[in-house]
Each structure stands twice: as C-alpha cells, then as structure tokens.
Chimera marker file (.cmm) of the C-alpha trace (Angstrom):
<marker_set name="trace">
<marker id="1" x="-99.741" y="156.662" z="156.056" r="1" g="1" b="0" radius="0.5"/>
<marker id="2" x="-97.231" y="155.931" z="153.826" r="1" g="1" b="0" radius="0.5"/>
<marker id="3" x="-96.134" y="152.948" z="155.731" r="1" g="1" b="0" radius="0.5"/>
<marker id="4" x="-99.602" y="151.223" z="155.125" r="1" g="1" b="0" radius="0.5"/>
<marker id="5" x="-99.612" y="152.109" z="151.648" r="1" g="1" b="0" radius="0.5"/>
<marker id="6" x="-96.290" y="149.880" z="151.336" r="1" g="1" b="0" radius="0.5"/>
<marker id="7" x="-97.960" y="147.189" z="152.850" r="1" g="1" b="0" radius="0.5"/>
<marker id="8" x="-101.331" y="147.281" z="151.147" r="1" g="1" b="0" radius="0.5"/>
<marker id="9" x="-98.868" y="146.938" z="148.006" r="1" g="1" b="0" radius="0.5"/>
<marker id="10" x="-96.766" y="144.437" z="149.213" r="1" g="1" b="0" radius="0.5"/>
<marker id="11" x="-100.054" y="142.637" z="150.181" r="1" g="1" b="0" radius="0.5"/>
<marker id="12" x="-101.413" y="142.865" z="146.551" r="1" g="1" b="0" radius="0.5"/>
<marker id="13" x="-97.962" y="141.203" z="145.222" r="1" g="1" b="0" radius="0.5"/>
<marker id="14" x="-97.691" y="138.550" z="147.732" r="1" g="1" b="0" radius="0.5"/>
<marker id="15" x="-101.440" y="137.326" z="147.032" r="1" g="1" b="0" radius="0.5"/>
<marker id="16" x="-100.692" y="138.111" z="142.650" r="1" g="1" b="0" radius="0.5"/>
<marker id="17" x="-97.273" y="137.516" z="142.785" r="1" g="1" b="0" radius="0.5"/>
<marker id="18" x="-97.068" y="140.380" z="139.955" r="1" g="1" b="0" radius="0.5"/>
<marker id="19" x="-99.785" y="139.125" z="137.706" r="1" g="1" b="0" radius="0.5"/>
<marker id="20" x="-101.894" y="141.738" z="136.032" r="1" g="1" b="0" radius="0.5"/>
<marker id="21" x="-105.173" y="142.795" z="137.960" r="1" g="1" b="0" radius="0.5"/>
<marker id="22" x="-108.628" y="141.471" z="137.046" r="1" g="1" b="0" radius="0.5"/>
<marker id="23" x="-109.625" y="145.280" z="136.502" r="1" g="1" b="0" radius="0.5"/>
<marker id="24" x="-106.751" y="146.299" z="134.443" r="1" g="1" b="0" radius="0.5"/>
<marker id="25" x="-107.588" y="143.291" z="132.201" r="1" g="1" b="0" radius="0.5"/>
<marker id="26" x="-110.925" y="144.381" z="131.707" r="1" g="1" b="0" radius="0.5"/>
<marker id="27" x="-110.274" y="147.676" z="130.907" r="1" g="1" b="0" radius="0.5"/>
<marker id="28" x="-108.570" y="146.442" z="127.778" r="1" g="1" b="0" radius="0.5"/>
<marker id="29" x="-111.083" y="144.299" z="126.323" r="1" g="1" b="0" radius="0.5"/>
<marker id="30" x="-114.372" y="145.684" z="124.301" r="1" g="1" b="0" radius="0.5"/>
<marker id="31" x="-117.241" y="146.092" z="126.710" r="1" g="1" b="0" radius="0.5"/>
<marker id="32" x="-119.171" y="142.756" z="125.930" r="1" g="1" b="0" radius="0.5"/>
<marker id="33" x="-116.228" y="140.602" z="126.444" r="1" g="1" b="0" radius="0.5"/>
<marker id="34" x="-115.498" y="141.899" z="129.824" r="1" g="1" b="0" radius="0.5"/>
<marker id="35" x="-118.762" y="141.596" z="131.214" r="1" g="1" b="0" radius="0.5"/>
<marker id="36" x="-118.744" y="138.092" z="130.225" r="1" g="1" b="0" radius="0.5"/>
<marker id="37" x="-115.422" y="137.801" z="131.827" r="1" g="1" b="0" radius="0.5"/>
<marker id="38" x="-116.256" y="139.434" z="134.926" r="1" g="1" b="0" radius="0.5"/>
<marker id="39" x="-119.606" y="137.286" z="135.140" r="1" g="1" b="0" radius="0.5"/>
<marker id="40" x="-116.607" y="134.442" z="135.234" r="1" g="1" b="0" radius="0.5"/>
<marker id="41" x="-114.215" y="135.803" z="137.733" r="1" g="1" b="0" radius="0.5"/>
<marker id="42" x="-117.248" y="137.055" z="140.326" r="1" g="1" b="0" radius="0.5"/>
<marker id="43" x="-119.527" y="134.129" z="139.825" r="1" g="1" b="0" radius="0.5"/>
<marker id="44" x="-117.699" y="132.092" z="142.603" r="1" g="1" b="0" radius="0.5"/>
<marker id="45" x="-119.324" y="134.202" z="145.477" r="1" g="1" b="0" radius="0.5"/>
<marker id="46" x="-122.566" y="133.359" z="144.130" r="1" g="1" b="0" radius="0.5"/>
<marker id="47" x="-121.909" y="130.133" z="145.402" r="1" g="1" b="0" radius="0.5"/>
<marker id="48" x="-120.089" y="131.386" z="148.822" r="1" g="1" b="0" radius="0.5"/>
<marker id="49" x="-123.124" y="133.621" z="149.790" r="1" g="1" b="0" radius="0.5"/>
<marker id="50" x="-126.490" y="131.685" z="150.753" r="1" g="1" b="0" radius="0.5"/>
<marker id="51" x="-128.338" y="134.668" z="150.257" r="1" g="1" b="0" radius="0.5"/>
<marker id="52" x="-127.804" y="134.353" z="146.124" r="1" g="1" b="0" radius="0.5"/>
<marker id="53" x="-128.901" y="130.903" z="145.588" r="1" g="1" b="0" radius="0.5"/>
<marker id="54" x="-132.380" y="131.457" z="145.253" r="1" g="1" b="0" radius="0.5"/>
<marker id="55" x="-132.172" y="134.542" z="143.633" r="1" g="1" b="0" radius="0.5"/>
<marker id="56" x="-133.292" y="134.574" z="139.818" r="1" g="1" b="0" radius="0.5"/>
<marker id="57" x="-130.410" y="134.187" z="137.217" r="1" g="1" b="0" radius="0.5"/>
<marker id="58" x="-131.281" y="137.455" z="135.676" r="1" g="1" b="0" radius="0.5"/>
<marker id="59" x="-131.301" y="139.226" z="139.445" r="1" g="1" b="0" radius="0.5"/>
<marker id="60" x="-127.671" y="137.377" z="139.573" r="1" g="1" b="0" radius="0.5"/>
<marker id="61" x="-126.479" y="138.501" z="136.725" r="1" g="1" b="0" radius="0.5"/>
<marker id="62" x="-126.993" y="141.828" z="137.011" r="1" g="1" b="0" radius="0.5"/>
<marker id="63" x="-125.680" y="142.277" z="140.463" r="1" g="1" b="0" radius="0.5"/>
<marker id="64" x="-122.393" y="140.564" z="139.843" r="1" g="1" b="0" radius="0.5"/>
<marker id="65" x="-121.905" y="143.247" z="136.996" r="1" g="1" b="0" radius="0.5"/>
<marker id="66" x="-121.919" y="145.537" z="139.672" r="1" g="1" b="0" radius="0.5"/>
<marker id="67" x="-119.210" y="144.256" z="142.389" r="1" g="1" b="0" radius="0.5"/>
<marker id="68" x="-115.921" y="145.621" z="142.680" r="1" g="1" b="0" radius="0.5"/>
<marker id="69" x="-113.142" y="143.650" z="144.252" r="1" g="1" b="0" radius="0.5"/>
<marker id="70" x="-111.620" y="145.452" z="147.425" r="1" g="1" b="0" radius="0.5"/>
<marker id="71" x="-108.722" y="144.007" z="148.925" r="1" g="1" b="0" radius="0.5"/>
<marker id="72" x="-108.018" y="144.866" z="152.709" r="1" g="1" b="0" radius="0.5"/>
<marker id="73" x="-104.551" y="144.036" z="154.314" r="1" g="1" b="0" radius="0.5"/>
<marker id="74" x="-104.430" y="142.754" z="157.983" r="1" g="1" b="0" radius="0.5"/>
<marker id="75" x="-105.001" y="144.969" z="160.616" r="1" g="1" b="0" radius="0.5"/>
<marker id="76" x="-107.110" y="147.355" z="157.994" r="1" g="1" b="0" radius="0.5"/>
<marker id="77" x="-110.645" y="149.117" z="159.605" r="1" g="1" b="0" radius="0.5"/>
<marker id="78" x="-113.345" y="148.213" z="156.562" r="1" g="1" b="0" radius="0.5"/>
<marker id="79" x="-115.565" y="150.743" z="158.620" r="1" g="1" b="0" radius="0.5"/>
<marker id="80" x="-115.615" y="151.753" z="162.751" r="1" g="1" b="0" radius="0.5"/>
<marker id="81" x="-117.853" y="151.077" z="165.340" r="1" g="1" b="0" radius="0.5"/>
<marker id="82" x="-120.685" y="153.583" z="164.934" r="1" g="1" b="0" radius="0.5"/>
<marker id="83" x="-120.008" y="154.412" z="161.743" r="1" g="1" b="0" radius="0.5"/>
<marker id="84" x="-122.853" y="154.430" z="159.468" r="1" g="1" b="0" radius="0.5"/>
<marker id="85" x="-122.174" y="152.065" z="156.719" r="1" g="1" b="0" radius="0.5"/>
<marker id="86" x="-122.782" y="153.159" z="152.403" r="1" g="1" b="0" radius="0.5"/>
<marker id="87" x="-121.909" y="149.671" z="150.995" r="1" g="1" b="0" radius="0.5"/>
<marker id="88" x="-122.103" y="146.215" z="151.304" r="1" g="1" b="0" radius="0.5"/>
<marker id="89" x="-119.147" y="143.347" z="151.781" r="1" g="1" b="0" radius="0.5"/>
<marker id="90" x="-119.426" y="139.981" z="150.291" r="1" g="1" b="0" radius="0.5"/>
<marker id="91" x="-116.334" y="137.820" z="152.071" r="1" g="1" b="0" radius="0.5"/>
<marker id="92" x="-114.576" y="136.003" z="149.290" r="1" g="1" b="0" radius="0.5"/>
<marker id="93" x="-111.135" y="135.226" z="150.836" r="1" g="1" b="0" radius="0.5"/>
<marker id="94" x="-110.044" y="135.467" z="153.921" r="1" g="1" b="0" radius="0.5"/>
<marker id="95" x="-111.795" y="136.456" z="157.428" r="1" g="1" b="0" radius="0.5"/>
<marker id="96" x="-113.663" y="139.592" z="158.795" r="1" g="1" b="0" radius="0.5"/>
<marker id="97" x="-112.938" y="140.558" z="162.296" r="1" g="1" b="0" radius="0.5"/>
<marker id="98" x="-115.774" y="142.580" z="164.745" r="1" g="1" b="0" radius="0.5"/>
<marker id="99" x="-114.999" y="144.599" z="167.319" r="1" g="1" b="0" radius="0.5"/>
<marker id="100" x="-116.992" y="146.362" z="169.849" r="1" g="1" b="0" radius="0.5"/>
<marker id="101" x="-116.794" y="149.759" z="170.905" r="1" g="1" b="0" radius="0.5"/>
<marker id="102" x="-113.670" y="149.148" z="173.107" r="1" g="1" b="0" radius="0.5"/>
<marker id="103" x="-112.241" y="147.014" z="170.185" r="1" g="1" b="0" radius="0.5"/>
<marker id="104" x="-112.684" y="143.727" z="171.549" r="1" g="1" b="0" radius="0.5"/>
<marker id="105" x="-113.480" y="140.961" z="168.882" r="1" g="1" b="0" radius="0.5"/>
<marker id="106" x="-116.917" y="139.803" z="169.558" r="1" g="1" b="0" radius="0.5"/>
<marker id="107" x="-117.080" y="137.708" z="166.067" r="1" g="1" b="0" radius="0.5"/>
<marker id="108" x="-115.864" y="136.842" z="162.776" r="1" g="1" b="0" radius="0.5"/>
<marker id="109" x="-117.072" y="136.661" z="159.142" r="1" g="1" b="0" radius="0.5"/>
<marker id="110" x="-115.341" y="134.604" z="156.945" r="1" g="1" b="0" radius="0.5"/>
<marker id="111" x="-115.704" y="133.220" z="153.153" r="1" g="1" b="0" radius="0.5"/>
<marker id="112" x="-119.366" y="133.565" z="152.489" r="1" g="1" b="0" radius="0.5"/>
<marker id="113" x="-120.412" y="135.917" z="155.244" r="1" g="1" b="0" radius="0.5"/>
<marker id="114" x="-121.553" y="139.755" z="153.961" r="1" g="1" b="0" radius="0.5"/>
<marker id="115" x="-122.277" y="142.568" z="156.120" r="1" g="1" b="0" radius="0.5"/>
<link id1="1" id2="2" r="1" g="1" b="0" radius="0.2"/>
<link id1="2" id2="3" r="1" g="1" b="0" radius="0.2"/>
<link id1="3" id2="4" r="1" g="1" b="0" radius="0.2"/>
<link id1="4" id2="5" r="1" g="1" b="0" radius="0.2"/>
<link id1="5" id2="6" r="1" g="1" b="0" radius="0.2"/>
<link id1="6" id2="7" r="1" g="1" b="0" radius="0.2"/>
<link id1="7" id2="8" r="1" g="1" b="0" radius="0.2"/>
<link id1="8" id2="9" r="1" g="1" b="0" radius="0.2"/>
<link id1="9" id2="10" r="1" g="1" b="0" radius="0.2"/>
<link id1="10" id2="11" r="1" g="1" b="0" radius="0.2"/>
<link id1="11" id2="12" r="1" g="1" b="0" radius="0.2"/>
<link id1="12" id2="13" r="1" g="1" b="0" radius="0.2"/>
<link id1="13" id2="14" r="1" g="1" b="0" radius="0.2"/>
<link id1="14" id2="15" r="1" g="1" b="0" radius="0.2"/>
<link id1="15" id2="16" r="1" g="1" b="0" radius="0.2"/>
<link id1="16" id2="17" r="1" g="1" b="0" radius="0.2"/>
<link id1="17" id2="18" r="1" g="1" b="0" radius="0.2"/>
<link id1="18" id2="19" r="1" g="1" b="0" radius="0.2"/>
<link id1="19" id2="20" r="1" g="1" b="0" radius="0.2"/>
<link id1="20" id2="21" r="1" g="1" b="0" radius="0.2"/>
<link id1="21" id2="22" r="1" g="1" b="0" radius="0.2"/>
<link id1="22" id2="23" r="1" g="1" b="0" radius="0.2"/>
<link id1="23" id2="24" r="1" g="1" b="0" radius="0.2"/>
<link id1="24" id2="25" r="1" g="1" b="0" radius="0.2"/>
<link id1="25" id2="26" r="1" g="1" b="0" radius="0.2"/>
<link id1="26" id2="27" r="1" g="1" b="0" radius="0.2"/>
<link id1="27" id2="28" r="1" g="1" b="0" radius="0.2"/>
<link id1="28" id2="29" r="1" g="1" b="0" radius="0.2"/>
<link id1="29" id2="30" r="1" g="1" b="0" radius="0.2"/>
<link id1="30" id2="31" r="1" g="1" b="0" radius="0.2"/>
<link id1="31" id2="32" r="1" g="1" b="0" radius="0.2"/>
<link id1="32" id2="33" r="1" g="1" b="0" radius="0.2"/>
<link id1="33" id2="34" r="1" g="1" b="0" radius="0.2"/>
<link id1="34" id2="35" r="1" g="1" b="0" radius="0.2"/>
<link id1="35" id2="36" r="1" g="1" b="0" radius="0.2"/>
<link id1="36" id2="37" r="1" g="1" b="0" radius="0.2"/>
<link id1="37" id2="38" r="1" g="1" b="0" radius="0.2"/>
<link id1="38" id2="39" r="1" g="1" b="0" radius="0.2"/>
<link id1="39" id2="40" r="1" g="1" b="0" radius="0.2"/>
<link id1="40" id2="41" r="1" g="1" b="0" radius="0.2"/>
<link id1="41" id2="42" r="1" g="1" b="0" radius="0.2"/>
<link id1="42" id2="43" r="1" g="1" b="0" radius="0.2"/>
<link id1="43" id2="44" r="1" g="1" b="0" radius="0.2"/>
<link id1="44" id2="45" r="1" g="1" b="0" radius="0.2"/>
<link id1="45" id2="46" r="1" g="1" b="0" radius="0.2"/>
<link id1="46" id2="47" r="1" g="1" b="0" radius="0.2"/>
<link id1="47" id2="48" r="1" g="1" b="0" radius="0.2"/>
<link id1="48" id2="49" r="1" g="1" b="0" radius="0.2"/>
<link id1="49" id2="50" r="1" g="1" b="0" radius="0.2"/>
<link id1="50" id2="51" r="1" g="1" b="0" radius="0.2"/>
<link id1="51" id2="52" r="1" g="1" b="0" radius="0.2"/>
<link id1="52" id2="53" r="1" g="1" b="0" radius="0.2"/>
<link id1="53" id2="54" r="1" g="1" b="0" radius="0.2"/>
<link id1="54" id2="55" r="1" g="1" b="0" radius="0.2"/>
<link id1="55" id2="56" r="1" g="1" b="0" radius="0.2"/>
<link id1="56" id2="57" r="1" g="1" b="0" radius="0.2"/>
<link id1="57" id2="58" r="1" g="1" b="0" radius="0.2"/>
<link id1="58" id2="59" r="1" g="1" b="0" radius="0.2"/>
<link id1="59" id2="60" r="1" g="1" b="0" radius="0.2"/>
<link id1="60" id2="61" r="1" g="1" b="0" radius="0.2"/>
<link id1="61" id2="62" r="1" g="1" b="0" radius="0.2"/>
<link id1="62" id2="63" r="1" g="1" b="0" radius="0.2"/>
<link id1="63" id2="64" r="1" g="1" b="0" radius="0.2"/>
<link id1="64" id2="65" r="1" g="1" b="0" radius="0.2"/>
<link id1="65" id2="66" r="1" g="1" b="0" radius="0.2"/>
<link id1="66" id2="67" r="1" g="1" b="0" radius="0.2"/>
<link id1="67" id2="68" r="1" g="1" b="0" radius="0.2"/>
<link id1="68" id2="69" r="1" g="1" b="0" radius="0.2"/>
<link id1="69" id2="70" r="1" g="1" b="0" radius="0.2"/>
<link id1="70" id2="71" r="1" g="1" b="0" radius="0.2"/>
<link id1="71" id2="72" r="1" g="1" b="0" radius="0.2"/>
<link id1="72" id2="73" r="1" g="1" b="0" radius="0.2"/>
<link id1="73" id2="74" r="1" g="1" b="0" radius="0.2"/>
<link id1="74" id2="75" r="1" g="1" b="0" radius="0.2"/>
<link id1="75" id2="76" r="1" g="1" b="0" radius="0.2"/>
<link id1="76" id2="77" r="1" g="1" b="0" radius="0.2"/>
<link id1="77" id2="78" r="1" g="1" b="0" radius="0.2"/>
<link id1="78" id2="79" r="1" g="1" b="0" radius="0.2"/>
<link id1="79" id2="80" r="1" g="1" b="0" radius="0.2"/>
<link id1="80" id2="81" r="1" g="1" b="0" radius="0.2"/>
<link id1="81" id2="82" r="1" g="1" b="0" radius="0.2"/>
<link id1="82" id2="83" r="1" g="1" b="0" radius="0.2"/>
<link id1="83" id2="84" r="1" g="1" b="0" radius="0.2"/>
<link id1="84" id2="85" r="1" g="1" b="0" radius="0.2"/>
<link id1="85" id2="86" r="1" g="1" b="0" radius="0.2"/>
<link id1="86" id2="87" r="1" g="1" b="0" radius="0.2"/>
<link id1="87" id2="88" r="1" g="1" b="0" radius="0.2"/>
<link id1="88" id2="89" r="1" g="1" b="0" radius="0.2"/>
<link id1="89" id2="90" r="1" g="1" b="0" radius="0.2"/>
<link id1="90" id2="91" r="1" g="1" b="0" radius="0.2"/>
<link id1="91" id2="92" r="1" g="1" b="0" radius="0.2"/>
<link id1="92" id2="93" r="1" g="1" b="0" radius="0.2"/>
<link id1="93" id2="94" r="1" g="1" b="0" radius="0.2"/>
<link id1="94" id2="95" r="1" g="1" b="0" radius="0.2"/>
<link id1="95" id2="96" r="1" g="1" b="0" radius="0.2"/>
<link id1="96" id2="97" r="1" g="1" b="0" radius="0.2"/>
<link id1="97" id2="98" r="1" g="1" b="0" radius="0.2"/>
<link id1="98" id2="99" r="1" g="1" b="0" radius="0.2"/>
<link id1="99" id2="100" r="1" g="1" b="0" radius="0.2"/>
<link id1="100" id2="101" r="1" g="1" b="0" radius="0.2"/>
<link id1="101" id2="102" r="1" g="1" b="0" radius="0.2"/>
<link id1="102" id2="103" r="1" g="1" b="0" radius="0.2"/>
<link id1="103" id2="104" r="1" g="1" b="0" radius="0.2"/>
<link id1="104" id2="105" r="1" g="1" b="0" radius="0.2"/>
<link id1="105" id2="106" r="1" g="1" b="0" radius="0.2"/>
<link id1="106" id2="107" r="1" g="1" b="0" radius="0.2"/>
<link id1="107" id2="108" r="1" g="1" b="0" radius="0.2"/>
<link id1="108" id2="109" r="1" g="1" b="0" radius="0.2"/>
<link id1="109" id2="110" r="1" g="1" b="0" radius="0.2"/>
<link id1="110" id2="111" r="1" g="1" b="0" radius="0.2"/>
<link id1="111" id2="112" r="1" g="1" b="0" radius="0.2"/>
<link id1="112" id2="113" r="1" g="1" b="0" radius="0.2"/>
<link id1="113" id2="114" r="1" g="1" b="0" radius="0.2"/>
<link id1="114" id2="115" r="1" g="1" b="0" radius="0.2"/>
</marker_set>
C-alpha cells in the first residue's frame, strides 16, 4: 500500500510538475469566483464527450459544477469486474483499459469516452 501511494504522488508531480492543484486553488477564492473558474477548467470535456453537445447550456452548467477531477496512475483498478458501479467517469486524459473476468483487455476508452 504504501508503495502505490508513492507512486500515485510521484504521478501527480510528474503530470503538475509541483504546481498548485485546481482544488486547492478553489478553495481559496470566494464561492462565485470559483464556480466561474471551475466552469473554465471543466468546460473542455464538454467538448470531449458527444453525449454533452446537445444538452441545454443551463443542463451543462450545472453538471460541470458537480465533477471532481480523479487522477488514476497506471496499473490502478477504477472499479473490478462485477463490481457494481456508484459513479460515473468522463475520460479527459489519457486511456481506460477493460478487462474481462480473467483480466484480459477486451477494449479501451480513451479522451472522450465515459463509463
């Protein structure tokens, strides 16, 4: 365990190269500002996922307030074969392997893909 807590964190620095968080950012700003600024920084994936672009602005909006960034390292599970899933992934960097039930990739999701 405490080897892939190392590498999740050496993961975060090599992708921020010690740059402040988007999160810890908007923790520090009043609450109107940072909505506005996290419209900004999530409003890319409207344009990565198909299933937002004919969605109203409003519907949009209001959804993107909700996301939170998760950043997996290589080799992470996001959730196991059989599991029964609680939330929904929107692919904004990087790829998305599937695996079966004898971990065999069958597939994979990459920028723009959800599941």
């Amino acid at each position: 365990l405490r080897g892939r807590i190392l590498d999740y964190y050496n993961h975060i620095w090599s992708r921020r190269q010690g740059e402040e968080d988007d999160l810890t950012i908007l923790r520090e700003i009043p609450p109107h500002i940072g909505y506005e600024i996290s419209l900004c920084i999530n409003g890319d994936i409207v344009n990565k996922v198909a299933l937002f672009r004919e969605c109203p602005p409003g519907f949009v909006k209001l959804l993107l307030s909700y996301l939170k960034p998760f950043i997996f390292t290589p080799g992470d599970w996001i959730i196991r074969y059989g599991e029964a899933g609680k939330e929904m992934y929107f692919i904004y960097k990087g790829e998305v392997d599937i695996l079966d039930g004898s971990n065999q990739i069958i597939g994979t999701l990459s920028e723009g893909d959800f599941f």
